[in-house]
Structure formats: C-alpha cells, structure tokens
C-alpha positions as CSV (number, residue, x, y, z in Angstrom):
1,X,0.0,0.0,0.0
2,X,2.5,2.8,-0.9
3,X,0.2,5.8,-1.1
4,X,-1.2,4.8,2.5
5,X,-1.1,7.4,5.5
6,X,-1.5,6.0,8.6
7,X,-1.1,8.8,10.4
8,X,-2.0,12.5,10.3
9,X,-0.9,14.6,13.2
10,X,-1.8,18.3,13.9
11,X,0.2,20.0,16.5
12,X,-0.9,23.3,19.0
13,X,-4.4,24.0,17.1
14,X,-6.5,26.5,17.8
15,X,-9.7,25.1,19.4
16,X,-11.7,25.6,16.3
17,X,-9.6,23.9,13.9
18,X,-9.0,20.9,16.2
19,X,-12.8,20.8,16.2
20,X,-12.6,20.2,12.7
21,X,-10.0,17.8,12.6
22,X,-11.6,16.0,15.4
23,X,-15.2,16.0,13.1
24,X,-13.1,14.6,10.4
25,X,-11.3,12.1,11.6
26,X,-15.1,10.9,13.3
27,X,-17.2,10.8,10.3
28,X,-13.6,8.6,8.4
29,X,-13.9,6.0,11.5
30,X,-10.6,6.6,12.5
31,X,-8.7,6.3,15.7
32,X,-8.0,9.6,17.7
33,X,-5.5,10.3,20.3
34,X,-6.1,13.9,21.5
35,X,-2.8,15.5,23.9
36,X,-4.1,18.7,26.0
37,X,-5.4,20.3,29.3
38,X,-9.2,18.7,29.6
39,X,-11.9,18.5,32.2
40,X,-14.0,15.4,32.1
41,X,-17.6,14.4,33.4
42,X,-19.9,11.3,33.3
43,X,-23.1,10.8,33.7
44,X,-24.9,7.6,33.5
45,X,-25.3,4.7,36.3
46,X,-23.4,7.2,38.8
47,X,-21.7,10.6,38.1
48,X,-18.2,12.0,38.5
49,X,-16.0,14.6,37.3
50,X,-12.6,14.8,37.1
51,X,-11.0,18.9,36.9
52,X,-9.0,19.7,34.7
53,X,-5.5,18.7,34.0
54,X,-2.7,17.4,30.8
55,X,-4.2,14.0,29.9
56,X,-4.1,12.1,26.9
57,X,-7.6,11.3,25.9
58,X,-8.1,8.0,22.6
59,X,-11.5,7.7,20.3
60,X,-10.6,4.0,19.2
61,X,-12.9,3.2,15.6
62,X,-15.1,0.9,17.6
63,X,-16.5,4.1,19.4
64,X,-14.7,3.4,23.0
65,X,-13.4,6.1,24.1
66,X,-10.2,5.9,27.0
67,X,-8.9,8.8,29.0
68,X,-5.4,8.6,30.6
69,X,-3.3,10.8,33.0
70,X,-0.1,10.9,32.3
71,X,1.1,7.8,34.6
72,X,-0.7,4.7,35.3
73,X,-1.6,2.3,32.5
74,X,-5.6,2.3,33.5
75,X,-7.4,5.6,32.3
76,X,-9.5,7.4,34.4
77,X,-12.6,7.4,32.9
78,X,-13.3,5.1,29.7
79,X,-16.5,4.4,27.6
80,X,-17.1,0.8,26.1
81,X,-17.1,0.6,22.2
82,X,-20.6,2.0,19.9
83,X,-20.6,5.2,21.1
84,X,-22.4,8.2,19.5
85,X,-20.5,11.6,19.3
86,X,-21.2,15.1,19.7
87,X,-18.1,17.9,18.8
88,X,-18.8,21.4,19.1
89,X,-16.7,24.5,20.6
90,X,-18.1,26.5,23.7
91,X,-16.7,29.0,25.2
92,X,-13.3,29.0,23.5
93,X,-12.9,25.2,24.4
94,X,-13.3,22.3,22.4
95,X,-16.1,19.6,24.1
96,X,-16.4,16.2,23.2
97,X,-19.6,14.3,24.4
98,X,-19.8,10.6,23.9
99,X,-22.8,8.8,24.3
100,X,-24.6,5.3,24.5
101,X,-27.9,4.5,24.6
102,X,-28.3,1.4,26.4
103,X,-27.0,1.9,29.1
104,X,-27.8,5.5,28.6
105,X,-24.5,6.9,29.7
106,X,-21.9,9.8,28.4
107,X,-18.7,11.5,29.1
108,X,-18.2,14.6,28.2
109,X,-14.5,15.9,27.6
110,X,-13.8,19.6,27.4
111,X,-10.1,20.5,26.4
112,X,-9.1,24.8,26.7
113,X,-5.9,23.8,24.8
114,X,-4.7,21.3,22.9
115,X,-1.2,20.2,22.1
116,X,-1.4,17.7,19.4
117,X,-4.3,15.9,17.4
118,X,-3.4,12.3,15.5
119,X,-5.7,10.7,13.3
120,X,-4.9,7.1,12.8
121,X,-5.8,4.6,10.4
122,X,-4.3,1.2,11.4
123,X,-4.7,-2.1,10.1
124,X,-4.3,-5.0,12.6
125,X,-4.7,-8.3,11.6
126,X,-2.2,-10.5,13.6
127,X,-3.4,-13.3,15.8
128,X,-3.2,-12.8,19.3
129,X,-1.6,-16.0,21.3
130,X,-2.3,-15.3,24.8
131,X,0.5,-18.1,26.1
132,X,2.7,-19.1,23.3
133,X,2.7,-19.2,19.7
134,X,3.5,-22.8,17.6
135,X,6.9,-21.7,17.2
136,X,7.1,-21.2,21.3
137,X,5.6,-24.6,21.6
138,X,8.1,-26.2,19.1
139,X,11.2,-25.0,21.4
140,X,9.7,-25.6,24.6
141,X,9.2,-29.4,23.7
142,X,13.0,-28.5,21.7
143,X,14.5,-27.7,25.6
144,X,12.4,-29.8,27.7
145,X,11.2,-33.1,25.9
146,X,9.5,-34.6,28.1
147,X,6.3,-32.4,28.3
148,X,6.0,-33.9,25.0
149,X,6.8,-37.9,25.7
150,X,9.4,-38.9,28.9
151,X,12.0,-40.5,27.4
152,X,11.2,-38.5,23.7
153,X,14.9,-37.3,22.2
154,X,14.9,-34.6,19.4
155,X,17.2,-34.9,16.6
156,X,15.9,-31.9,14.3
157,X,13.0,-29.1,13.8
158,X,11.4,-27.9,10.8
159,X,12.9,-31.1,8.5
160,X,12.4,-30.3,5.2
161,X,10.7,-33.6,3.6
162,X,8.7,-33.9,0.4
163,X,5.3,-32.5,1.6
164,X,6.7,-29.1,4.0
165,X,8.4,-29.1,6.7
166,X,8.6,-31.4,9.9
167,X,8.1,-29.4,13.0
168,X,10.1,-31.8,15.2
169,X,11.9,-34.3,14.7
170,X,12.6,-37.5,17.1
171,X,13.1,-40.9,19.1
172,X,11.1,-42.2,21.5
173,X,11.9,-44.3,24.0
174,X,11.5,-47.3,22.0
175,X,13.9,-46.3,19.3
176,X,11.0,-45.4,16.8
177,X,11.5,-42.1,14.8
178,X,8.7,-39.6,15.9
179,X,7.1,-37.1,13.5
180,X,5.9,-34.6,15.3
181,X,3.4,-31.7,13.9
182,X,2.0,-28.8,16.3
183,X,-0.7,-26.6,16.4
184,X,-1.5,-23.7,19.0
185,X,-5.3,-23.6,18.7
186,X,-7.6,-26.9,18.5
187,X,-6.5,-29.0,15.5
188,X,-8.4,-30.0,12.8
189,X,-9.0,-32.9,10.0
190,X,-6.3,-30.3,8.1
191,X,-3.4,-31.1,10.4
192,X,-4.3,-34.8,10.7
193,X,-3.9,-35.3,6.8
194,X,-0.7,-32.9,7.2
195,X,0.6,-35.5,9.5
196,X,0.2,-38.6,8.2
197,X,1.5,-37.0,4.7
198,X,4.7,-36.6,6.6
199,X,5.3,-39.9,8.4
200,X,4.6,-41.3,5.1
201,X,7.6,-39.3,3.4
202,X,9.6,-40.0,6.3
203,X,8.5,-44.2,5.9
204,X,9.8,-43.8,2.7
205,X,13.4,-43.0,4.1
206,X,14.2,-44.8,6.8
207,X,14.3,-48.5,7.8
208,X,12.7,-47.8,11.4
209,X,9.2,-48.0,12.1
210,X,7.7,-44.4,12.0
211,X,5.3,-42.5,14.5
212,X,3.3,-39.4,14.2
213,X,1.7,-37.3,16.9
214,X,-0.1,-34.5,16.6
215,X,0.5,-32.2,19.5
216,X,-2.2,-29.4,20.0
217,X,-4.7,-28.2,23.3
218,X,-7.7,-30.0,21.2
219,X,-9.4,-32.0,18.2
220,X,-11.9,-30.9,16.6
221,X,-14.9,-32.9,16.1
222,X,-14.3,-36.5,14.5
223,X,-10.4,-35.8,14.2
224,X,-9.2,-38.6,17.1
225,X,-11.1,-41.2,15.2
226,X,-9.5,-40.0,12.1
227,X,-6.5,-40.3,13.5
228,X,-7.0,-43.4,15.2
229,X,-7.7,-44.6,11.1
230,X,-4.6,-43.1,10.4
231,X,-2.8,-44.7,12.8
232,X,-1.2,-41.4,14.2
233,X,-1.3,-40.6,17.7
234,X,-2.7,-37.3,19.8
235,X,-1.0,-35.5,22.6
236,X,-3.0,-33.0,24.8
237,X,-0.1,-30.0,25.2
238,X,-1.5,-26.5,27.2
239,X,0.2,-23.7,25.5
240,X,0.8,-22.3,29.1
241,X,2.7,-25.5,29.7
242,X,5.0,-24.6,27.0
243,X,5.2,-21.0,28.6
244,X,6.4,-22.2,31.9
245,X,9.0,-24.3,30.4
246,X,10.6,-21.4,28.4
247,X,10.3,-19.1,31.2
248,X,12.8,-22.4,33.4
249,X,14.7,-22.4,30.6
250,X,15.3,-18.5,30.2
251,X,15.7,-18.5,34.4
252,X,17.9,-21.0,34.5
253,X,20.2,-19.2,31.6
254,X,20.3,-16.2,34.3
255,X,21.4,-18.1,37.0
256,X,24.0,-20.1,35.4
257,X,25.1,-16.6,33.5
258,X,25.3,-15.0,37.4
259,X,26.9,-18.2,38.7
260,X,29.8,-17.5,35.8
261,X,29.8,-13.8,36.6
C-alpha cells in the first residue's frame, strides 16, 4: 500500500480547527489520540468529574473512548465501544460528548488547549496467542522433551521432507522415529492429513518403524477417530505448559550466567 497514510498529526491547534479535525477524523472512523489540558464528566449509572488537568484522551474506531493521566496504565474514565459523538466549541474550548444509549451513559471531555491531534488509520490483523505461539511450543518441547513424551529425544525441527516441513523431529523411547506436527489452537482434520503425509515421506526414508503425533490443546470434532484410522497418535499439550518451560529455561540461563559472573 504505498500511497497509504497511517497517520495525520496536527500540533498546537487552535480550538476551532482541532474541532474540525476531530469531526473529520469521526465521520472517516478513524482512531483519535487527542494530547491537552481537559476537564472530564460522566453521567450515567453514577456521576463523576474529574477537573481539569494534561491528559491524553483515545477515540478508538469501535466508538470506546479511554482517558489517561499521564502515569498509570488504567485511564481514568473510559467508555465501552458503539458510542455516538457530539463535537462542538463552547466557550473558547473544544467539548467532546460521547454517548450510549443502552446503558444511557456519556462523558463529556472539554479541552481549553490542545497540544497535538493524530488521526490514525491502522490495520491489525495479527493473531493474538495469549500463552505461546506454535513456534514457542516447538522449542519448549525442543528444551524440555519430556512435556511432550518422557523419554522422547529430538534430533531436528522444521525437517524439510517432500510434503513441507517437519516441525520436530525425534526418538522415542522405543527407538521409533517420531514425527511430530504442532498446532497452538484446537487441531483440525487439516493437520491430521498434514501428518500422516509426513510420516509417510519420512517411511519412505528410513528403515525404522515411523510415528506421528499430533500435538495441539484439542481436536476438533471426529479428528481422534480420524487419527485413530490413520494410525497417528494425539498429545493434549497446554500452551501455558509450554510458557512455563521457556520461562525455566530462560531463568535457568540467568542463574547459570550469574553463577559465571
């Protein structure tokens, strides 16, 4: 996208042009982060209002609304997403009412100055892993094997074979080779196919019998039997599990690195 503009930024407007960047940026659904000395009040299920004072106030493009002192990561007063807005200048200061209808509630921000206006139009797409990703899975069960089987030995990670790539590579503790394939969120008929492609490229290379497990925090509906058919194997593996092991791992690299020191 090379004629995108994320970001448009005004700095030290005067009341009534803020008020029009602020209408602007509304009516596009964009993000707002508004910089400046403001007085805030709600009105709703109870009432407050804070006086004024330098606080950085964000319109997100769902409607929420956030304000912020200038320490402290929770803002002081916040509206939930959907909100309707009303912009207008009174009395040489710029007021910004937000509200909902059910709960009828509003807040109502009122800035004398303002220091800088940004208008933001951001694209997020990425997925949010709240413990650890698949590639944080594959090197936890990389530096502690035995989450995955007890006596389970690694050899390699993402073995290139006809189909992809292996995510992890193995013996277990009957000398088999172990194909293993992960996945973060609840695995599918997808990933079973996936696997059994694998062990059969990796059958087709070795003179060992050949096992594959599909490592995941759930199966879909029907996929264990499929499996089962396939004659692959499932292991249950908490991505939290996998968290705790890198953060042992990572401590016990700092104590060893202070033991040195």
């Amino acid at each position: 996208m090379p004629n995108r503009k994320p970001t448009v930024t005004l700095e030290n407007p005067s009341v009534e042009k803020a008020e029009a960047f602020v209408k602007d940026a509304l009516s596009e659904r964009k993000a707002l982060i508004i910089i400046g000395n403001c007085s805030v009040e709600y009105r709703g299920r109870a009432s407050s209002k804070l006086e004024p004072g330098e606080r950085i106030a964000m319109i997100k493009e769902d409607g929420s609304v956030l304000v912020h002192r200038p320490s402290g990561y929770e803002p002081v007063n916040w509206q939930p997403p959907k909100c309707l807005f009303q912009t207008r200048v009174t009395e040489n200061a710029l007021q910004i009412r937000a509200v909902r209808r059910k709960p009828p509630e509003s807040v109502r921000l009122v800035f004398d100055r303002v220091y800088l206006l940004s208008a933001l139009s951001l694209v997020d797409a990425g997925e949010f892993s709240l413990y650890a990703s698949e590639e944080d899975m594959q090197k936890a069960i990389l530096i502690e094997p035995s989450i995955l089987e007890s006596e389970f030995k690694p050899i390699t990670y993402e073995k290139k074979v006809e189909p992809g790539f292996v995510d992890v590579y193995g013996i277990d503790g009957n000398g088999k080779f172990v194909v293993v394939e992960i996945k973060r969120k609840t695995a599918g008929r997808g990933a079973a196919l996936q696997l059994a492609r694998y062990v059969d490229s990796i059958r087709g290379m070795v003179n060992r019998e050949v096992r594959g497990v599909l490592v995941a925090p759930g199966l879909a509906k029907g996929v264990q039997r499929l499996l089962t058919t396939l004659g692959l194997d499932f292991k249950f593996l908490d991505p939290r599990k996998c968290a705790d092991a890198l953060k042992r791992s990572e401590t016990k690299r700092l104590a060893e690195f202070f033991k040195v020191k």
